[in-house]
C-alpha positions in Angstrom: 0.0 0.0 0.0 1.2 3.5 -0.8 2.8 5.8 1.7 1.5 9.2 0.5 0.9 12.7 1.9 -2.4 13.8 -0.1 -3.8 17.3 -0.7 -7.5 17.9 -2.5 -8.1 20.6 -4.2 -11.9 20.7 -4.2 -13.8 22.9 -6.6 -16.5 25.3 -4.5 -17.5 27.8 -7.8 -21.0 28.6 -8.7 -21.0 26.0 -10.8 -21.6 23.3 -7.8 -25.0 24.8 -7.2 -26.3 22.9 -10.5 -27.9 19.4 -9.6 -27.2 17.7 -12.5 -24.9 14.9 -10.1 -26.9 13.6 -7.1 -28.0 15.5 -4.7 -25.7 18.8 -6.3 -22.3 18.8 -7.3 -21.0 19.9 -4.7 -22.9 17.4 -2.5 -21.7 14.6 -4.4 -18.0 16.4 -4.2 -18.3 16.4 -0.9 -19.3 12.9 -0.3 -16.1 11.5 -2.7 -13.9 13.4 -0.4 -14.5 11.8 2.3 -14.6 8.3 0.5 -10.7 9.6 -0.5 -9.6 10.5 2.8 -11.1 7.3 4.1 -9.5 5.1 1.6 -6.0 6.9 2.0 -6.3 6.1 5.9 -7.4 3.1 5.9 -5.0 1.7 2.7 -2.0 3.0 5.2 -2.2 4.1 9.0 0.7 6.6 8.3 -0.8 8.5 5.1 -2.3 11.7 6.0 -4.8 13.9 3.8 -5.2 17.8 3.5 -8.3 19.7 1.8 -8.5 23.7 0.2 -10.7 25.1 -2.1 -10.0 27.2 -4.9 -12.7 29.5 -6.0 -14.9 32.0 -4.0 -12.6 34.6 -3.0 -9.3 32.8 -3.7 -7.5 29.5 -2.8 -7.4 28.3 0.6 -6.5 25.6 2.6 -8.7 24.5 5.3 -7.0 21.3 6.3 -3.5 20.0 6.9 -2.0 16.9 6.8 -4.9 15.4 8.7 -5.9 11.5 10.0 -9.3 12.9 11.5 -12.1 12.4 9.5 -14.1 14.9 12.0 -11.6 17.6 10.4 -12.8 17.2 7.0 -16.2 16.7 7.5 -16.3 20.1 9.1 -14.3 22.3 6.2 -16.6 20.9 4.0 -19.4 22.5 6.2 -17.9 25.9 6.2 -17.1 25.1 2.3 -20.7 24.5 1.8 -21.8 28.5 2.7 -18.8 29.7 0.3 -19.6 28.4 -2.9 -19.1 31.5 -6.2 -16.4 32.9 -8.1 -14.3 30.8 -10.8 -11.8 28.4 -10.2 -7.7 29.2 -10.3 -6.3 26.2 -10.5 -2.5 26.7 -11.0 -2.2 28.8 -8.1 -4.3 26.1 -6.2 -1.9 23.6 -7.1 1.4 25.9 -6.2 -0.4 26.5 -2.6 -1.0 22.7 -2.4 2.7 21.7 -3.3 3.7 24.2 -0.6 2.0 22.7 2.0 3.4 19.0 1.2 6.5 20.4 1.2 6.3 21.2 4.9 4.8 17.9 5.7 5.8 16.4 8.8 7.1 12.6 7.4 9.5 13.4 4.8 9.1 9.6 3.7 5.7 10.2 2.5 5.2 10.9 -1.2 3.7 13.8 -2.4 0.1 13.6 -4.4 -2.3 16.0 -5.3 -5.9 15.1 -6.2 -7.9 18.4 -8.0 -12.0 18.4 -8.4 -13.0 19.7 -11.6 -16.8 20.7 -12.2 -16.3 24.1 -14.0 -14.7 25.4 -17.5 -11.2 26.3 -17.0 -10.2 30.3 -16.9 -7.5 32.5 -16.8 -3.9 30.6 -17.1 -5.6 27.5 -15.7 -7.1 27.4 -19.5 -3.9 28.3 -21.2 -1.9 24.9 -21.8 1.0 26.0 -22.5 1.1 27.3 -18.5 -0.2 24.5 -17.5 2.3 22.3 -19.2 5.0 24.3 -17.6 3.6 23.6 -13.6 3.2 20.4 -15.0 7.0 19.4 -15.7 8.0 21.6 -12.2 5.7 19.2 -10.6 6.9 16.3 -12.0 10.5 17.5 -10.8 9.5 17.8 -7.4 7.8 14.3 -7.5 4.5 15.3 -7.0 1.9 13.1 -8.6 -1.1 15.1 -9.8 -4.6 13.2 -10.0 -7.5 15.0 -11.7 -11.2 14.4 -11.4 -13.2 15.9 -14.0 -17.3 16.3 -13.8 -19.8 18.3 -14.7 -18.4 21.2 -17.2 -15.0 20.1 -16.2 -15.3 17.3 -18.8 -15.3 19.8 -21.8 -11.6 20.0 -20.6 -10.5 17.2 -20.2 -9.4 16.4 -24.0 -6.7 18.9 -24.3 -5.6 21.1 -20.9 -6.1 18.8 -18.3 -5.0 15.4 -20.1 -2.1 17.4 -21.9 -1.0 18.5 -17.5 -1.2 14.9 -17.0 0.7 13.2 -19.7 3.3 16.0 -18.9 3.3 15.5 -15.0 3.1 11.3 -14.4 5.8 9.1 -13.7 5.7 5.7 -14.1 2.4 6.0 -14.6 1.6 8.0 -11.0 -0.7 10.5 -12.4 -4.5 10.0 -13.4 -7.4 11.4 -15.4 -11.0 10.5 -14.2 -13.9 11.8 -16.3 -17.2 11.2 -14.4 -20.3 12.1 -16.4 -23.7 12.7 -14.8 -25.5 9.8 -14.6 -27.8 7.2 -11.9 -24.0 6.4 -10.5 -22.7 8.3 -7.4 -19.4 10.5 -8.1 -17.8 8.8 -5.1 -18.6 5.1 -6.4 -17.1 5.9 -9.5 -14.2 7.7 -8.0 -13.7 4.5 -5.6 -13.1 1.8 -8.1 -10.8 4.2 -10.4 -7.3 4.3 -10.8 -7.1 6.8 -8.5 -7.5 4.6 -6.0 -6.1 1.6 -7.1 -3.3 1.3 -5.7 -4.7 1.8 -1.9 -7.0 -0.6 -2.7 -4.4 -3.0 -3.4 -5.2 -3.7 -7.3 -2.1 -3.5 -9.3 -1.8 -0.7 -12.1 -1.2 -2.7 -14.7 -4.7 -4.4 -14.6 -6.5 -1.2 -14.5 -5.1 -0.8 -18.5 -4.8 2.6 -19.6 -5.5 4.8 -16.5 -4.2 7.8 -17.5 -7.0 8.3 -20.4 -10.2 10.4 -20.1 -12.9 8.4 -18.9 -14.9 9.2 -21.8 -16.0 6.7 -25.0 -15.1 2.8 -25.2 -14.3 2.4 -28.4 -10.1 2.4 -27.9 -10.2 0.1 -24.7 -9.8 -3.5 -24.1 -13.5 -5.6 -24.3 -14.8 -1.7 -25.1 -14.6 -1.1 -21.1 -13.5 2.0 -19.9 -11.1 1.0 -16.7 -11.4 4.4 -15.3 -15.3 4.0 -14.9 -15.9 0.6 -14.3 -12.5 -1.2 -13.5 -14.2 -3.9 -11.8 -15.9 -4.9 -14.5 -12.7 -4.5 -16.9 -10.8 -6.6 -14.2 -13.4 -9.0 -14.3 -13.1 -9.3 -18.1 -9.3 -9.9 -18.4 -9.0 -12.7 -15.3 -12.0 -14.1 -17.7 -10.0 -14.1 -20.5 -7.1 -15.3 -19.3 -8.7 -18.1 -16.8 -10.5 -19.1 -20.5 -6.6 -19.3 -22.1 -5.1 -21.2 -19.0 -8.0 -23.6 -19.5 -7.4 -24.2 -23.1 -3.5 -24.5 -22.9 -4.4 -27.4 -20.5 -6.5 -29.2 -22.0 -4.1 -29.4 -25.0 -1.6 -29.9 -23.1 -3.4 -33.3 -21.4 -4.7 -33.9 -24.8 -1.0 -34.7 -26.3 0.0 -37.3 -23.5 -3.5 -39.2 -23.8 -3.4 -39.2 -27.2 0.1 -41.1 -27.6 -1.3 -43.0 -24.8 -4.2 -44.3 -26.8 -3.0 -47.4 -28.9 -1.8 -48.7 -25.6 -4.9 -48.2 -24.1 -6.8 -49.9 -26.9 -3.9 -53.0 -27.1 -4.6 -53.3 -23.6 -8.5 -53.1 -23.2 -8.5 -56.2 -26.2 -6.0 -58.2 -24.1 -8.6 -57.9 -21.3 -11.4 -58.7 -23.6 -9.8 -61.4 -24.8 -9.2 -62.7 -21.6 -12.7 -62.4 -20.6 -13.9 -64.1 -23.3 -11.3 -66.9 -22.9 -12.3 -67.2 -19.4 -15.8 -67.3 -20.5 -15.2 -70.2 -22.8 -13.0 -72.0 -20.4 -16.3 -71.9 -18.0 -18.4 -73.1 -20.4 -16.5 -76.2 -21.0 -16.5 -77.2 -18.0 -19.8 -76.7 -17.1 -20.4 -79.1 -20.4 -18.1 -81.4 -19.0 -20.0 -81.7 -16.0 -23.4 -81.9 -17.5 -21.7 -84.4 -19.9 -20.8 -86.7 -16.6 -23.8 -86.3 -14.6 -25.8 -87.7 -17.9 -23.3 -90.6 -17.8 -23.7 -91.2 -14.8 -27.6 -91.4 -15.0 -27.1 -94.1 -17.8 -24.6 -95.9 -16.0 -27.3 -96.3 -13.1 -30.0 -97.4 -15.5 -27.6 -99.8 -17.0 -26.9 -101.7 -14.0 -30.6 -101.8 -12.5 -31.6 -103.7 -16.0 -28.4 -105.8 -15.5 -29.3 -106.5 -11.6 -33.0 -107.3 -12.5 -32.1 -109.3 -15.1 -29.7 -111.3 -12.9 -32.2 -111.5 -10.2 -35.1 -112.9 -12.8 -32.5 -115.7 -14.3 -32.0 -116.7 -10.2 -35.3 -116.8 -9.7 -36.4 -119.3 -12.5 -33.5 -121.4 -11.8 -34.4 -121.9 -8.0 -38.0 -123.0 -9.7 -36.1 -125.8 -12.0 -34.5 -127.2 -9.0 -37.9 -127.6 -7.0 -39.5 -129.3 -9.6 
C-alpha cells in the first residue's frame, strides 16, 4: 500500500450549485472526499490527507496533513456556505505543493488530487502554462490526479489530459472523467485508478489509467477502466482463466493421445481374456453336465443288468424244485 501525503483541491465555484450529479455537485463532491480520505487512511495508517478550495474569494487551505475524518467533514461544512467565483487552478496547485512540502514525514510521497466541475479560466485554460507547472511538478515528485465532472469534462481532452501526460511518472498521475449519470461521483471515484493502488489492485490491470474516462471504443473488451475497473478486471482474469483452461486441456490432450494405442492394445488383451475365461467356464460346465448324464445311464444300465440277474435266479431256483 502507498505511503502518500495527499492534498485535494476541491472545486466550491458557482457552478456546484447545479444538480445535475446527485444531490448537487457539490454534495456529491463532498461525499467522494470523504470516501478519499477514508480510503488513503485506511489503505496505510501513516498516510495523512489535506483539503483547500479554490474559487470564491481565492484558494485556501482548510486542512493539513490530517488522519481525522471529523476535520474534513467540518471544512466541508464551512465550504458548503462559500460556494461562487471561478476556479484558479494553477495557483491552487502551487499552494498545495507548498504545503506537502512542509509535511511532517519526509518519507511520505507527495500527491495532489484536483476536483474539476467548471470550464477552466485565466492561465488554468492556457496549456501552455499548464504544461509548464506540469513538468515543475513532476520534478518535485508530485503526482497530480484530476477528477473531471460536470463542465470540467469539456476540458479534459486537451488542458487537463495534456497536464497529466506531462506531469506522471511511471504512470503516477491519473485522469478520471465522471459524467452525470444514476451512478454516485464517489462510487465511481472509488473503483478508479485513483485509487487503485490503496485498494491494493495493481496498475497494470487497470489498462490505460491515464486516459479520459470518456467513450469505449479504444479500450480493451470496449470497457473504460477508469469507470468501471471492476468490470474491466473481471473481463481480463476471464480471458485469461479461459486461455489457462485451453493451454491445459491441449496440453493433457497430447500425452493421452500417444497413450491411446496402448490403451486400446490393452482393453483387447482384457477382452480377450474375458472371453477366454468365458469359454473355459463353459467347458466345464459341459463337461460336467456331460458326466452327470453318464452317470444317469450308468445307473439305469446296472438296474436292467441287476433285475435281469435276479429274474434268471429266480427261474432257476423253480427248475431245482420241480
Amino acid at each position: 500500500m502507498p505511503l502518500e501525503a495527499t492534498m485535494m483541491i476541491i472545486d466550491n465555484s458557482e457552478y456546484m450549485r447545479n444538480g445535475d450529479y446527485i444531490p448537487s455537485r457539490f454534495e456529491a463532491q463532498s461525499d467522494a472526499v470523504k470516501t478519499i480520505f477514508q480510503t488513503k487512511i485506511d489503505s496505510n495508517p501513516e498516510n495523512t490527507v489535506g483539503v483547500m478550495t479554490m474559487a470564491s474569494k481565492g484558494p485556501e487551505v482548510l486542512v493539513t496533513h490530517s488522519k481525522d475524518i471529523g476535520q474534513i467533514i467540518k471544512a466541508l461544512h464551512v465550504t458548503s456556505s462559500k460556494i461562487g467565483g471561478s476556479i484558479d487552478i494553477p495557483t491552487a496547485i502551487n499552494i498545495a505543493q507548498l504545503a506537502l512540502k512542509h509535511r511532517e514525514n519526509k518519507n511520505l510521497r507527495q500527491r495532489i488530487i484536483v476536483f474539476v466541475g467548471s470550464p477552466l479560466q485565466g492561465q488554468g485554460a492556457d496549456e501552455r502554462e499548464m504544461v509548464k507547472l506540469a513538468k515543475r511538478l513532476k520534478k518535485n515528485n508530485v503526482a497530480v490526479d484530476f477528477i473531471a465532472f460536470g463542465d470540467g469534462i469539456e476540458e479534459e481532452t486537451n488542458v487537463l489530459k495534456a497536464f497529466v501526460d506531462n506531469t506522471t511518472n511511471s504512470d503516477n498521475s491519473h485522469l478520471v472523467s465522471v459524467p452525470p449519470g444514476t451512478h454516485l461521483l464517489s462510487d465511481v471515484i472509488i473503483s478508479s485508478s485513483i485509487l487503485s493502488e490503496d485498494r491494493g489492485i495493481p496498475p497494470e490491470a487497470m489498462g490505460d489509467v491515464g486516459a479520459s474516462g470518456s467513450g469505449g471504443a479504444n479500450f480493451e473488451f470496449g470497457v473504460d477502466p477508469s469507470l468501471d475497473p471492476e468490470l474491466a478486471l473481471a473481463l481480463r482474469m476471464s480471458m485469461e482463466e479461459e486461455q489457462a483452461r485451453q493451454a491445459a486441456e491441449e496440453q493433457t490432450r497430447q500425452p493421452a493421445t500417444d497413450a491411446t494405442p496402448q490403451a486400446e492394445s490393452a482393453g483387447a488383451d482384457k477382452d480377450e481374456e474375458a472371453m477366454l475365461a468365458q469359454a473355459l467356464a463353459m467347458s466345464e460346465r459341459n463337461d460336467v453336465d456331460m458326466g452327470e448324464e453318464q452317470d444317469e445311464d450308468m445307473d439305469e444300465e446296472e438296474a436292467i443288468a441287476r433285475a435281469i440277474q435276479m429274474s434268471m435266479k429266480q427261474e432257476e431256483k423253480e427248475q431245482g424244485g420241480q
